[in-house]
mmCIF file of the N, C-alpha and C atoms, coordinates in Angstrom:
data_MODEL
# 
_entry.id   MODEL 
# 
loop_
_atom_site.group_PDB 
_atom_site.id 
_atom_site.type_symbol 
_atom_site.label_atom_id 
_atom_site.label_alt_id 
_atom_site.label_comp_id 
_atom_site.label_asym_id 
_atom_site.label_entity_id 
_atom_site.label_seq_id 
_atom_site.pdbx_PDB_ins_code 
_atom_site.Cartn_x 
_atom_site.Cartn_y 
_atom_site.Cartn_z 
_atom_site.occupancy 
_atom_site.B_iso_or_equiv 
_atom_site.pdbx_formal_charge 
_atom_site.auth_seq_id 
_atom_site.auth_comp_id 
_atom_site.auth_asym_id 
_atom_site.auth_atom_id 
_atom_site.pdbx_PDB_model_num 
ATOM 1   N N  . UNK A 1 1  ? 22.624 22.207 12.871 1.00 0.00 ? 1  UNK A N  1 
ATOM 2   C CA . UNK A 1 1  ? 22.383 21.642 14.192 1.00 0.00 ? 1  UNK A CA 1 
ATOM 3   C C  . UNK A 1 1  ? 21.498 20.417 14.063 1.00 0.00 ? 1  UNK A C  1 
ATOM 4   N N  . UNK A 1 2  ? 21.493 19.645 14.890 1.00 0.00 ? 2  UNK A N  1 
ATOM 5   C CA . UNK A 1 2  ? 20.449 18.210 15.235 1.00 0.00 ? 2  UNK A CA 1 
ATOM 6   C C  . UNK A 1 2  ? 19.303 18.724 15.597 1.00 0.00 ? 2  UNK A C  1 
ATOM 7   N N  . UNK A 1 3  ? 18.758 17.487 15.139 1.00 0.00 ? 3  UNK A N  1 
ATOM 8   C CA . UNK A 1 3  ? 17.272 17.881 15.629 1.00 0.00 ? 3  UNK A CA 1 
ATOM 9   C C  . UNK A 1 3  ? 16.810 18.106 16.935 1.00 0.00 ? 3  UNK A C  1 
ATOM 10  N N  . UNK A 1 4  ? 17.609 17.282 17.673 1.00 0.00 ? 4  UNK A N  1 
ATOM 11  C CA . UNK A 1 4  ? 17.312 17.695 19.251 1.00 0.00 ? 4  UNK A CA 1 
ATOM 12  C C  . UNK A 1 4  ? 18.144 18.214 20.097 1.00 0.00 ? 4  UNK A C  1 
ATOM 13  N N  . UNK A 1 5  ? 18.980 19.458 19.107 1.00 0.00 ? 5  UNK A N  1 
ATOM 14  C CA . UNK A 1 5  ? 19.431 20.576 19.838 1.00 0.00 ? 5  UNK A CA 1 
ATOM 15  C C  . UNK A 1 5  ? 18.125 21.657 19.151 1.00 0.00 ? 5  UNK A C  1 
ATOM 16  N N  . UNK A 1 6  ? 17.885 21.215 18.087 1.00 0.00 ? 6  UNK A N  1 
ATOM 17  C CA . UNK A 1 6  ? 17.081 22.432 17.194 1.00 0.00 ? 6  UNK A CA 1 
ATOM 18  C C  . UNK A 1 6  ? 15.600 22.657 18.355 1.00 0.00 ? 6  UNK A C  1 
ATOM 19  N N  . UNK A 1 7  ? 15.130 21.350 18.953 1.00 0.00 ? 7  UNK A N  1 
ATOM 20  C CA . UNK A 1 7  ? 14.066 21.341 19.941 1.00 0.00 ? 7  UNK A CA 1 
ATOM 21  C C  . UNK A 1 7  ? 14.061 21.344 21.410 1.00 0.00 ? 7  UNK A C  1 
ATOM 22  N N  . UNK A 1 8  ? 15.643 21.490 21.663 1.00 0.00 ? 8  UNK A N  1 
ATOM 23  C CA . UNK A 1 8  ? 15.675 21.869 23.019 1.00 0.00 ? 8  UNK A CA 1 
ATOM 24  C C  . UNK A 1 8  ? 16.001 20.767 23.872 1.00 0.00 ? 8  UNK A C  1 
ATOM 25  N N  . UNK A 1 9  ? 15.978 19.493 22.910 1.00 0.00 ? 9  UNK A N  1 
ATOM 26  C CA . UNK A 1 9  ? 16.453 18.217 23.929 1.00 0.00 ? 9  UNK A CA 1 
ATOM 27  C C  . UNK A 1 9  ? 17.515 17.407 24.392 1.00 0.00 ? 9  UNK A C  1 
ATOM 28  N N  . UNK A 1 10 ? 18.525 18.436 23.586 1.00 0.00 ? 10 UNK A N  1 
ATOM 29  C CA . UNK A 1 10 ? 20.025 17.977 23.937 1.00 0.00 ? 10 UNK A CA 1 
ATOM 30  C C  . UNK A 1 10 ? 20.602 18.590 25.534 1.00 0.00 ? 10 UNK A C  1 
ATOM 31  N N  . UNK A 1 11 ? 19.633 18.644 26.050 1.00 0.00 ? 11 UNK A N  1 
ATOM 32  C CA . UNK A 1 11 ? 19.915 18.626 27.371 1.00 0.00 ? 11 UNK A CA 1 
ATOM 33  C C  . UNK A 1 11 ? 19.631 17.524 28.280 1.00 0.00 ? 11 UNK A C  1 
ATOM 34  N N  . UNK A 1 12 ? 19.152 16.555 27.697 1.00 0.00 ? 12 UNK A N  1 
ATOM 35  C CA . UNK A 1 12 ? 18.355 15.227 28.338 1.00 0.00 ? 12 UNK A CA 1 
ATOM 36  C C  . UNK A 1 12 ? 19.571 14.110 28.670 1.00 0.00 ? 12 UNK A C  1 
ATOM 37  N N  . UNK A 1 13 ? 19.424 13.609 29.599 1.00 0.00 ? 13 UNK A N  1 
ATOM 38  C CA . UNK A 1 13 ? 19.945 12.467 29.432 1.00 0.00 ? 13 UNK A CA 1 
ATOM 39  C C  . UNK A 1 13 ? 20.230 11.030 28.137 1.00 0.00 ? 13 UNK A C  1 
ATOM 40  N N  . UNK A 1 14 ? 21.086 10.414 28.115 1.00 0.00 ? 14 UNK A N  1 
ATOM 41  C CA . UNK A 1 14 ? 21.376 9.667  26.698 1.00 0.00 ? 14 UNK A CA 1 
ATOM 42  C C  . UNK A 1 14 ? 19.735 8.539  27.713 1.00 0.00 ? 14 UNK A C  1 
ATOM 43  N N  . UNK A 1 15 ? 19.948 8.322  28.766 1.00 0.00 ? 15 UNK A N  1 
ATOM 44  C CA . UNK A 1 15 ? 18.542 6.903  29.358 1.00 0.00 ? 15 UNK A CA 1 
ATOM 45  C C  . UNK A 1 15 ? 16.852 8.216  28.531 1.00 0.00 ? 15 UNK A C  1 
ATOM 46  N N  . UNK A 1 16 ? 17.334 9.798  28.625 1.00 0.00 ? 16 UNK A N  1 
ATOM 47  C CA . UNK A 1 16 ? 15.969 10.383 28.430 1.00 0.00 ? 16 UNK A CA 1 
ATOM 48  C C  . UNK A 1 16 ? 15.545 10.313 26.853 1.00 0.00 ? 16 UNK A C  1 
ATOM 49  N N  . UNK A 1 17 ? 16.761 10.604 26.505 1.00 0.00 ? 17 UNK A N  1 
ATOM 50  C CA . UNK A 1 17 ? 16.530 10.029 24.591 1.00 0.00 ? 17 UNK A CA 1 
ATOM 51  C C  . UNK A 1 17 ? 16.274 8.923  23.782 1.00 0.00 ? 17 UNK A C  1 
ATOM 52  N N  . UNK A 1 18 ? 16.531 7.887  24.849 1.00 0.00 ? 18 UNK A N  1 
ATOM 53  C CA . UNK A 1 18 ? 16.754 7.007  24.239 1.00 0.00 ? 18 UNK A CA 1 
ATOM 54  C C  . UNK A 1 18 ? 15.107 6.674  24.540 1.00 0.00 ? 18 UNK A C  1 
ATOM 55  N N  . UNK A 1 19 ? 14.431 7.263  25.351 1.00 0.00 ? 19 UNK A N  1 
ATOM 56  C CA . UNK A 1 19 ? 12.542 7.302  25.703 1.00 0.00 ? 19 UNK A CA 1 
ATOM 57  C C  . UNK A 1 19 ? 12.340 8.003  24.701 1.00 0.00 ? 19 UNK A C  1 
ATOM 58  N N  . UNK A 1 20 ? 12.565 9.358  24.423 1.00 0.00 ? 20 UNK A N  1 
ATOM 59  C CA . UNK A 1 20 ? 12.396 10.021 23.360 1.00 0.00 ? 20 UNK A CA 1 
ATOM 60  C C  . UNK A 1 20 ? 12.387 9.245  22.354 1.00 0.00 ? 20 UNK A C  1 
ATOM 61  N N  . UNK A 1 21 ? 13.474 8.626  22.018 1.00 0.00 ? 21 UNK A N  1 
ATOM 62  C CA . UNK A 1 21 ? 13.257 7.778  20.408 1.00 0.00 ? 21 UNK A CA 1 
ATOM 63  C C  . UNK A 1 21 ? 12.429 6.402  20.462 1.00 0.00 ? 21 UNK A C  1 
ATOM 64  N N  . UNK A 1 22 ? 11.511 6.172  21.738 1.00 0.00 ? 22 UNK A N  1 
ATOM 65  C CA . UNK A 1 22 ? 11.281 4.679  21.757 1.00 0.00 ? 22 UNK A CA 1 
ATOM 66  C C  . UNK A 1 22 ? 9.582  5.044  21.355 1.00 0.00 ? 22 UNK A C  1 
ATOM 67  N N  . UNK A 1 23 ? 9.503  6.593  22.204 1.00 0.00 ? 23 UNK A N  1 
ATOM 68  C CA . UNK A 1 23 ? 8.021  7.479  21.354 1.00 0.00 ? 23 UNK A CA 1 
ATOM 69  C C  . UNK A 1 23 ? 7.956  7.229  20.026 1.00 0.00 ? 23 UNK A C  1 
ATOM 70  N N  . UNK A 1 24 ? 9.069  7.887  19.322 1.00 0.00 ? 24 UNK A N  1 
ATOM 71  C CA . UNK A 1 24 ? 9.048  8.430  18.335 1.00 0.00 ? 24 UNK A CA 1 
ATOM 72  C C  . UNK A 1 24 ? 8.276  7.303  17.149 1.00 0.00 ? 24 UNK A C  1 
ATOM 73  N N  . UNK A 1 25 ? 9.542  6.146  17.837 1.00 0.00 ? 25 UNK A N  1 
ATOM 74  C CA . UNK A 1 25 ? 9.425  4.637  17.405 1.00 0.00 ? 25 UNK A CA 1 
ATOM 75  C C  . UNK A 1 25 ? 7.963  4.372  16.879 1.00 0.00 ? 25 UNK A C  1 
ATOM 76  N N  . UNK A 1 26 ? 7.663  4.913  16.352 1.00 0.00 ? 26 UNK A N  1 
ATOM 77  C CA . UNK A 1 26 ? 5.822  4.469  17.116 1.00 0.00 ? 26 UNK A CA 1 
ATOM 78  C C  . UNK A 1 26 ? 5.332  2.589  16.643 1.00 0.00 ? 26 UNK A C  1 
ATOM 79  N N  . UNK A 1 27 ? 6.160  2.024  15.516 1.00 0.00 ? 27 UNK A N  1 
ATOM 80  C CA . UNK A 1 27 ? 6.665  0.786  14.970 1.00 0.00 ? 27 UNK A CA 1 
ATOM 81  C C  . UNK A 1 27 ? 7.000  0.137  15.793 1.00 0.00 ? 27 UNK A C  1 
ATOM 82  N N  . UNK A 1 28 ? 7.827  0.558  16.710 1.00 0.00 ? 28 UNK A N  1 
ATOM 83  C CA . UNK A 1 28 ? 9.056  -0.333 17.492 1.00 0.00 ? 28 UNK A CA 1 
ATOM 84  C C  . UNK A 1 28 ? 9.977  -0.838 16.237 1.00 0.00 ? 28 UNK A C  1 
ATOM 85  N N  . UNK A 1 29 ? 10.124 -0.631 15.342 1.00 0.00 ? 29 UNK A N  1 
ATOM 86  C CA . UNK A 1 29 ? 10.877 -0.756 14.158 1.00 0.00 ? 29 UNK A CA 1 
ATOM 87  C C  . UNK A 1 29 ? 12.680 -0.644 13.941 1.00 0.00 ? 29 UNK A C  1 
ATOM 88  N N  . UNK A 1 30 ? 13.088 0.276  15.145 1.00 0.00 ? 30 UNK A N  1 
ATOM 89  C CA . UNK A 1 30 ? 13.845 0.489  15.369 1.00 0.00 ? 30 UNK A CA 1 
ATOM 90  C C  . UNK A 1 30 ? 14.552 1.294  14.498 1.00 0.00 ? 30 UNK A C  1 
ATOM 91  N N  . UNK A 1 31 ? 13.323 2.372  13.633 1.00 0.00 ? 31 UNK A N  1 
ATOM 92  C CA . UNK A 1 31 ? 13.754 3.760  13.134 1.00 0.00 ? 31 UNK A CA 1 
ATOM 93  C C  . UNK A 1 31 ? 12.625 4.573  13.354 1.00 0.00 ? 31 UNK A C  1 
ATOM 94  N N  . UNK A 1 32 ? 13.078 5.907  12.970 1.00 0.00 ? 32 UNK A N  1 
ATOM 95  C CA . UNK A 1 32 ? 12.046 6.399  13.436 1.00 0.00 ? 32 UNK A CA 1 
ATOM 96  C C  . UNK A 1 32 ? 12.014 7.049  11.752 1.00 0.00 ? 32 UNK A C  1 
ATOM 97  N N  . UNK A 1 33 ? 10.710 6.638  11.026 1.00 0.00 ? 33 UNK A N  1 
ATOM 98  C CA . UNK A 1 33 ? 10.540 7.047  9.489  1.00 0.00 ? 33 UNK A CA 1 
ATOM 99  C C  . UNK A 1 33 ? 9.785  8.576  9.437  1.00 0.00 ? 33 UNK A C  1 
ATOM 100 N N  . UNK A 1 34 ? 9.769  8.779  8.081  1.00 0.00 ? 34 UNK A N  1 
ATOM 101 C CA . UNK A 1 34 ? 9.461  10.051 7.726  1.00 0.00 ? 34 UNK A CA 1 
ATOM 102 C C  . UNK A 1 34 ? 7.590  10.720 8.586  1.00 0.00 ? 34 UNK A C  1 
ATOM 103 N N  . UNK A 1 35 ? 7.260  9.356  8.565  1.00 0.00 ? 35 UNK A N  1 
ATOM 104 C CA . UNK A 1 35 ? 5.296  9.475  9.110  1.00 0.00 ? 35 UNK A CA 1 
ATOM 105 C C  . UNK A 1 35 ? 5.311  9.769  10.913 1.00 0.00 ? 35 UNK A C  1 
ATOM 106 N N  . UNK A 1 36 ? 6.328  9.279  10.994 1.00 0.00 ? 36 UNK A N  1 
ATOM 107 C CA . UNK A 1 36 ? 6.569  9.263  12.813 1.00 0.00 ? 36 UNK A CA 1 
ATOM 108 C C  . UNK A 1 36 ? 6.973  10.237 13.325 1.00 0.00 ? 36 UNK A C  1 
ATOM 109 N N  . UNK A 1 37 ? 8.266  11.205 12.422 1.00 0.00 ? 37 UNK A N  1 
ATOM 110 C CA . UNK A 1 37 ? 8.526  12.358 12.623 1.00 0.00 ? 37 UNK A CA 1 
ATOM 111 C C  . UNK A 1 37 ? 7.671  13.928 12.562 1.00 0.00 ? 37 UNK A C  1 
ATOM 112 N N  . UNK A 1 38 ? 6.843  13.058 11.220 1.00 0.00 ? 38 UNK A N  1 
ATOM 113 C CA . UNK A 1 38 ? 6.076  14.360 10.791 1.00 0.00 ? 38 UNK A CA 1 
ATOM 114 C C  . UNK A 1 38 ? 4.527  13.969 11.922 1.00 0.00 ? 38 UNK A C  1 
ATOM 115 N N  . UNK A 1 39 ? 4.227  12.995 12.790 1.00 0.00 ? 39 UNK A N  1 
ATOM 116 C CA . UNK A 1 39 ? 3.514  12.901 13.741 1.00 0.00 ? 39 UNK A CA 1 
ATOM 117 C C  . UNK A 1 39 ? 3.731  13.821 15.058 1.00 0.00 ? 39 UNK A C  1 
ATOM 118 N N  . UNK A 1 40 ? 5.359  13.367 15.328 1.00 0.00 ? 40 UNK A N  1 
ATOM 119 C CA . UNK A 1 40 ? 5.931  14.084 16.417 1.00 0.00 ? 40 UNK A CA 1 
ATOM 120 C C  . UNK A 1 40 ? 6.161  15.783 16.286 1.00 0.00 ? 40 UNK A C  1 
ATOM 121 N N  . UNK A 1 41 ? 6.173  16.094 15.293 1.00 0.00 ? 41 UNK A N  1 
ATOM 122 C CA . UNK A 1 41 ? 6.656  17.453 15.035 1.00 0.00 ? 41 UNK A CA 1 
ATOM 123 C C  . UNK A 1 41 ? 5.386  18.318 15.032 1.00 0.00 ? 41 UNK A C  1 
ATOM 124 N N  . UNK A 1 42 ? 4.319  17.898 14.770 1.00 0.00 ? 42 UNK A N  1 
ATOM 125 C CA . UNK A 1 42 ? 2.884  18.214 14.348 1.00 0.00 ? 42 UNK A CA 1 
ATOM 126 C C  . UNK A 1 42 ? 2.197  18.331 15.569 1.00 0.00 ? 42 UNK A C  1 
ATOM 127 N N  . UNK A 1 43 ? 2.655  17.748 16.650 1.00 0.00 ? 43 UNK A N  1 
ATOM 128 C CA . UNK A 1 43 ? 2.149  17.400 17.861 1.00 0.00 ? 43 UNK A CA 1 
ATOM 129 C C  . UNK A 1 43 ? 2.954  17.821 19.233 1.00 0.00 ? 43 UNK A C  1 
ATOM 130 N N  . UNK A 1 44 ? 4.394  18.252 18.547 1.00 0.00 ? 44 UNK A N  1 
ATOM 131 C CA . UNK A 1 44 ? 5.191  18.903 19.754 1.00 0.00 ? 44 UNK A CA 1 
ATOM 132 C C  . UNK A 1 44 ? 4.562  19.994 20.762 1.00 0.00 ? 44 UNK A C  1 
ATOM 133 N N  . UNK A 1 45 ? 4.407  21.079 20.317 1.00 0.00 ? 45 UNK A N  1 
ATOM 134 C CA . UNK A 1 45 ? 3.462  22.361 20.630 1.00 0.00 ? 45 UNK A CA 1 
ATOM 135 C C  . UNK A 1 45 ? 2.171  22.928 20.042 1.00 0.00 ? 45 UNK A C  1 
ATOM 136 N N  . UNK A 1 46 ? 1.198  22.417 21.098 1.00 0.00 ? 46 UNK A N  1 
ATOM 137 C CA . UNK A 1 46 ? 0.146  22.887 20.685 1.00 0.00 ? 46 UNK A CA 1 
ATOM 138 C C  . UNK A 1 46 ? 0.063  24.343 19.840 1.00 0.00 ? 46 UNK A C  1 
ATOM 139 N N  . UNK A 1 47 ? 0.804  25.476 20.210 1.00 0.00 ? 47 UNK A N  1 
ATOM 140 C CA . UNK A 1 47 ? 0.829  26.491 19.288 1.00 0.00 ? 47 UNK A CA 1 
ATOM 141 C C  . UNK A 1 47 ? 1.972  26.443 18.259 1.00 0.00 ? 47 UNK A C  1 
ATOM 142 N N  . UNK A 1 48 ? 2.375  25.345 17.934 1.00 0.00 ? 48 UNK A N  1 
ATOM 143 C CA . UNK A 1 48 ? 3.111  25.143 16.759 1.00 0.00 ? 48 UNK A CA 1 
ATOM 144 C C  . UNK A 1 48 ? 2.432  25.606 15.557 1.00 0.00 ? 48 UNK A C  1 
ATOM 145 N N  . UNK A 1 49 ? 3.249  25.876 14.404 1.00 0.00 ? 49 UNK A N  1 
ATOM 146 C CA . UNK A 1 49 ? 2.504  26.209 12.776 1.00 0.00 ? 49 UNK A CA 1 
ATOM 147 C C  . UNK A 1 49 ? 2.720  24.662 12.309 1.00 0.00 ? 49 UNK A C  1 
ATOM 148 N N  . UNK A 1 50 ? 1.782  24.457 11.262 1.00 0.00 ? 50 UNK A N  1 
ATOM 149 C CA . UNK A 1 50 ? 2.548  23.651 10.611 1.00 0.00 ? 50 UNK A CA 1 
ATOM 150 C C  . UNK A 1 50 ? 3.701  23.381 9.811  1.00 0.00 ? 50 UNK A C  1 
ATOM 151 N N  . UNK A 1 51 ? 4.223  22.471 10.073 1.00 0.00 ? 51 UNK A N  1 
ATOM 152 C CA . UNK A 1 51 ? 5.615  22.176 8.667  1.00 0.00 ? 51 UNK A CA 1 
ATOM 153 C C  . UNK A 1 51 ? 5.260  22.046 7.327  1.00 0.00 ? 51 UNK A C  1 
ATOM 154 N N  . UNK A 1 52 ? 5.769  22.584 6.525  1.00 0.00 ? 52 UNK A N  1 
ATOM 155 C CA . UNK A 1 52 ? 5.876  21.693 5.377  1.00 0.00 ? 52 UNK A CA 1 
ATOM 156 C C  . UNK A 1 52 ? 6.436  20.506 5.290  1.00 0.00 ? 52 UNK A C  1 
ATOM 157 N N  . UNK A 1 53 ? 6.560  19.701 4.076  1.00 0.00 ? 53 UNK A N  1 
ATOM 158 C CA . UNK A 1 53 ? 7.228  19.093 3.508  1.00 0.00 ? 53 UNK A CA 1 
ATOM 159 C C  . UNK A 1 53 ? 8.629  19.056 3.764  1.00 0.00 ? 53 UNK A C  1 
ATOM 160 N N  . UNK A 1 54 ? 8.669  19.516 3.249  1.00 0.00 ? 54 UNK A N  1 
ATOM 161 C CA . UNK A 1 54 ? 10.491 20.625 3.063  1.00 0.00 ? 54 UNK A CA 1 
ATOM 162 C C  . UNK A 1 54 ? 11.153 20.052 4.442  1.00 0.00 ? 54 UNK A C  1 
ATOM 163 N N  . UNK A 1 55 ? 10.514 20.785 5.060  1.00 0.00 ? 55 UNK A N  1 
ATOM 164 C CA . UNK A 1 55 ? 10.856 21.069 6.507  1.00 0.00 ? 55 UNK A CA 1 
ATOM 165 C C  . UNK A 1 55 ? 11.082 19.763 7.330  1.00 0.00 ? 55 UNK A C  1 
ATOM 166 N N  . UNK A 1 56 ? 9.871  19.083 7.387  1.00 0.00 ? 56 UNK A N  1 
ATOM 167 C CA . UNK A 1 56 ? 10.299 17.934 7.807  1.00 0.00 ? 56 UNK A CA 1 
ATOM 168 C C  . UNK A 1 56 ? 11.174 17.010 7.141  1.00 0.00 ? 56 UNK A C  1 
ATOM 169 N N  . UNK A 1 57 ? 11.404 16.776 5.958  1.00 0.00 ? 57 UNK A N  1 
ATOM 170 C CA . UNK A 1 57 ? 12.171 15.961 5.059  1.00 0.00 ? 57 UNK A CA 1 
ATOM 171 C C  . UNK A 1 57 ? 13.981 16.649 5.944  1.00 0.00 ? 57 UNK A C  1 
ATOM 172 N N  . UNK A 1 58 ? 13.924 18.198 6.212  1.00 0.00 ? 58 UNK A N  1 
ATOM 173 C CA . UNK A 1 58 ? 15.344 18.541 6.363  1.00 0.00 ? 58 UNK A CA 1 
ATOM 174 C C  . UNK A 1 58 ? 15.242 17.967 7.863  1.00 0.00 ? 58 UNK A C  1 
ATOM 175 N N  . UNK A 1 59 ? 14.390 18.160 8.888  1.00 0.00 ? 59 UNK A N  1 
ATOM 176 C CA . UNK A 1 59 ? 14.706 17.548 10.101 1.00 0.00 ? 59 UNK A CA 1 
ATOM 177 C C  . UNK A 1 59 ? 15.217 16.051 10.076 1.00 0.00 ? 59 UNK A C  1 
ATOM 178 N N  . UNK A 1 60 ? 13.964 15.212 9.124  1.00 0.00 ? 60 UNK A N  1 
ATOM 179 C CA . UNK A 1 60 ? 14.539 13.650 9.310  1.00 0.00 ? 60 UNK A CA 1 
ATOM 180 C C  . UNK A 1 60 ? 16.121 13.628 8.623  1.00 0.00 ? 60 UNK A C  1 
ATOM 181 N N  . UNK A 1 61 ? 16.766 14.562 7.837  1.00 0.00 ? 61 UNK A N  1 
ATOM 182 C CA . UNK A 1 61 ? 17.691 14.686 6.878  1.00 0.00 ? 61 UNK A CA 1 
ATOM 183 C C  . UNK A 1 61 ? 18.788 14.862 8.124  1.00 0.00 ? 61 UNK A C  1 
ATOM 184 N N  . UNK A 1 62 ? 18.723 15.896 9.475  1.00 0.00 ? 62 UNK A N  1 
ATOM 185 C CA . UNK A 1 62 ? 19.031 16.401 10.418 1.00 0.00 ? 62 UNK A CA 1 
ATOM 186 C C  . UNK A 1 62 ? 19.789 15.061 10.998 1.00 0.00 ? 62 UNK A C  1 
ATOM 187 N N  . UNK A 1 63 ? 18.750 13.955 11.324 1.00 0.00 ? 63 UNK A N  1 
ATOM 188 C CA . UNK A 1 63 ? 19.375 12.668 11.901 1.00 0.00 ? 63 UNK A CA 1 
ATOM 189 C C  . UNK A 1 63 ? 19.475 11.592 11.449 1.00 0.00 ? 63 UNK A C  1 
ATOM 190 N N  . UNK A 1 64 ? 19.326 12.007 9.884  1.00 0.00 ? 64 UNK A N  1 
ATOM 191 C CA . UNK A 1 64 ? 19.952 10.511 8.873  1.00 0.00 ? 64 UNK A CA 1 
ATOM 192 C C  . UNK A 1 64 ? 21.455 10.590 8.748  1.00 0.00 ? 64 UNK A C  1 
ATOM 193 N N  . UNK A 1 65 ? 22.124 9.796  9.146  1.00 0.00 ? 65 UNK A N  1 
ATOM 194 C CA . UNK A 1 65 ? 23.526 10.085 9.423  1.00 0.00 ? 65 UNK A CA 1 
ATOM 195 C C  . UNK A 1 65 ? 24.279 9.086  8.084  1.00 0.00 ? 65 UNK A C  1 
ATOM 196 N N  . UNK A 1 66 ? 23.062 8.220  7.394  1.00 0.00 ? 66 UNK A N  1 
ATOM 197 C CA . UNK A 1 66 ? 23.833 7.308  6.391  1.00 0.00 ? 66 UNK A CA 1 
ATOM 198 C C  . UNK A 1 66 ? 22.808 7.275  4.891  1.00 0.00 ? 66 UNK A C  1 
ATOM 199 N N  . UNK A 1 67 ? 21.913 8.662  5.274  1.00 0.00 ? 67 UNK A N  1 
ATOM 200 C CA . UNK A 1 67 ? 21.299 8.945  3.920  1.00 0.00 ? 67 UNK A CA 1 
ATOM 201 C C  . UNK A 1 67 ? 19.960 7.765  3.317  1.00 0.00 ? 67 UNK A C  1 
ATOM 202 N N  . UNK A 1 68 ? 19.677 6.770  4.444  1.00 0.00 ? 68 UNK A N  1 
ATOM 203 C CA . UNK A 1 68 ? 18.659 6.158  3.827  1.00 0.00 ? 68 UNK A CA 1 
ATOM 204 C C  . UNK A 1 68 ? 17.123 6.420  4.177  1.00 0.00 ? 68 UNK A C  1 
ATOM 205 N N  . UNK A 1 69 ? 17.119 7.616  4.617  1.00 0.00 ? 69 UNK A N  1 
ATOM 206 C CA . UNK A 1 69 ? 15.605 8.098  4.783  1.00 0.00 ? 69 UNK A CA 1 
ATOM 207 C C  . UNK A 1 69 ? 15.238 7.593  6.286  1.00 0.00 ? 69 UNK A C  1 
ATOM 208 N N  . UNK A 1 70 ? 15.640 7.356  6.822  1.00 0.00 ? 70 UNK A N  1 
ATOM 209 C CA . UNK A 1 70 ? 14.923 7.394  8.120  1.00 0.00 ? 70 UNK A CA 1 
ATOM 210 C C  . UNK A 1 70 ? 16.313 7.317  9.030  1.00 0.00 ? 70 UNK A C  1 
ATOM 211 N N  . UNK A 1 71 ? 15.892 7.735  10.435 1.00 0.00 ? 71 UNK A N  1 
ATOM 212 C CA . UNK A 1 71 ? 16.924 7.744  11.545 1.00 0.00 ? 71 UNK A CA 1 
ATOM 213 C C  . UNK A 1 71 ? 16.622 6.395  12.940 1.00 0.00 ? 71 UNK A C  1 
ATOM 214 N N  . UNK A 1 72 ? 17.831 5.152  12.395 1.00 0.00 ? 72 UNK A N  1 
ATOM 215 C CA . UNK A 1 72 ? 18.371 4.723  13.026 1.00 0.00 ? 72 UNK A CA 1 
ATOM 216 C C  . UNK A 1 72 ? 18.596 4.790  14.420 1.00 0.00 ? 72 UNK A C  1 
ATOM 217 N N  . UNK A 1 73 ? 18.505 3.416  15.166 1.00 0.00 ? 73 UNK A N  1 
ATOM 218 C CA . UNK A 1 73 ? 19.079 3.565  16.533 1.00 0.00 ? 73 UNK A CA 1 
ATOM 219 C C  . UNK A 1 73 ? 20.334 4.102  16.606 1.00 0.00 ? 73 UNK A C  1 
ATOM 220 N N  . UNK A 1 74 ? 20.953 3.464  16.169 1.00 0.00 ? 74 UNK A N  1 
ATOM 221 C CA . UNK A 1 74 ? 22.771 4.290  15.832 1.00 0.00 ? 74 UNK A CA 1 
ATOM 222 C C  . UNK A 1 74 ? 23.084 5.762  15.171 1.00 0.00 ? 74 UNK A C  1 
ATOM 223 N N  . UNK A 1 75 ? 21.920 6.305  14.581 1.00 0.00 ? 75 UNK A N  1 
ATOM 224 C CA . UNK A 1 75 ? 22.235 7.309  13.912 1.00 0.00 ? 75 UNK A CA 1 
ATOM 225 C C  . UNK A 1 75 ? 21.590 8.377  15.297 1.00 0.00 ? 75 UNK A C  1 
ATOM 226 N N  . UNK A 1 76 ? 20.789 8.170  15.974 1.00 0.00 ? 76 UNK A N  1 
ATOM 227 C CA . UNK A 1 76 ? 20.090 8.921  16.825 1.00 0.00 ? 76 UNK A CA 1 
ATOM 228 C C  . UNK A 1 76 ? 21.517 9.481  17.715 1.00 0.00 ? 76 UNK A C  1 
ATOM 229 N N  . UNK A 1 77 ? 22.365 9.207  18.033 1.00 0.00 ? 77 UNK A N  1 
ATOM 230 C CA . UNK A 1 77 ? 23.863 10.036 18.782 1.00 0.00 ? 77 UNK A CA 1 
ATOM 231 C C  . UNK A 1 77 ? 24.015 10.815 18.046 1.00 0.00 ? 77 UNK A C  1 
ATOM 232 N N  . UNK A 1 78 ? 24.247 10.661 16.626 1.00 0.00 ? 78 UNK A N  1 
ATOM 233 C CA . UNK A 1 78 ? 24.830 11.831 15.748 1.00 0.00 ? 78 UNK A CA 1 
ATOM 234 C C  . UNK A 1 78 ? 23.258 12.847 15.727 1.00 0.00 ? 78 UNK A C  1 
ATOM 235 N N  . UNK A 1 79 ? 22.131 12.360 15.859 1.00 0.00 ? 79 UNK A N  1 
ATOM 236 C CA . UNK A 1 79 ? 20.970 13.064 15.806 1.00 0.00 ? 79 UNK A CA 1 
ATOM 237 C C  . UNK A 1 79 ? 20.851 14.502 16.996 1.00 0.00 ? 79 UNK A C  1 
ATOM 238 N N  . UNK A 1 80 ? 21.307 13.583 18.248 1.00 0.00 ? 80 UNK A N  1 
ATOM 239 C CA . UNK A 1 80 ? 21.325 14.632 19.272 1.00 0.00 ? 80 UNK A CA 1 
ATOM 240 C C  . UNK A 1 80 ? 22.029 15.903 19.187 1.00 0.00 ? 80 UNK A C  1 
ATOM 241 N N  . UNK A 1 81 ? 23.213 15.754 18.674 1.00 0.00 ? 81 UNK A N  1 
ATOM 242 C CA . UNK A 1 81 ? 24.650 16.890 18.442 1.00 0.00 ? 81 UNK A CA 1 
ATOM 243 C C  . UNK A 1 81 ? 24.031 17.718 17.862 1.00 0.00 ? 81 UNK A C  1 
# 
């Protein structure tokens, strides 16, 4: 599954994700890299555990749709699914 079915946000609008990824953005870079994810994920739920490594590497892995380590404006559609 995507990462934002795995978190509950594939119910959002494509205008609500596309806020979602402009957060994520924290660069404005127009990806969202491995430091931004493991920011967002760390910070989702206050009673969250932490991730490993692992873990986050398989989420950003979740919405790399062309394997170069970070998720793309274009890759973020295939991210949502």
């Amino acid at each position: 599954k995507g990462f934002f079915v795995k978190m509950g946000l594939n119910t959002k609008s494509k205008d609500q994700l596309t806020k979602v990824f402009g957060i994520l953005d924290q660069d404005s870079s127009g990806f969202i890299e491995e430091d931004e994810l493991k920011l967002f994920l760390q910070n989702f739920s206050a009673r969250a555990r932490a991730l490993t490594d692992v873990e986050i590497k398989a989420s950003l892995a979740a919405g790399d749709s062309d394997g170069h380590g970070k998720i793309g404006v274009d890759s973020k559609t295939a991210f949502m699914k």
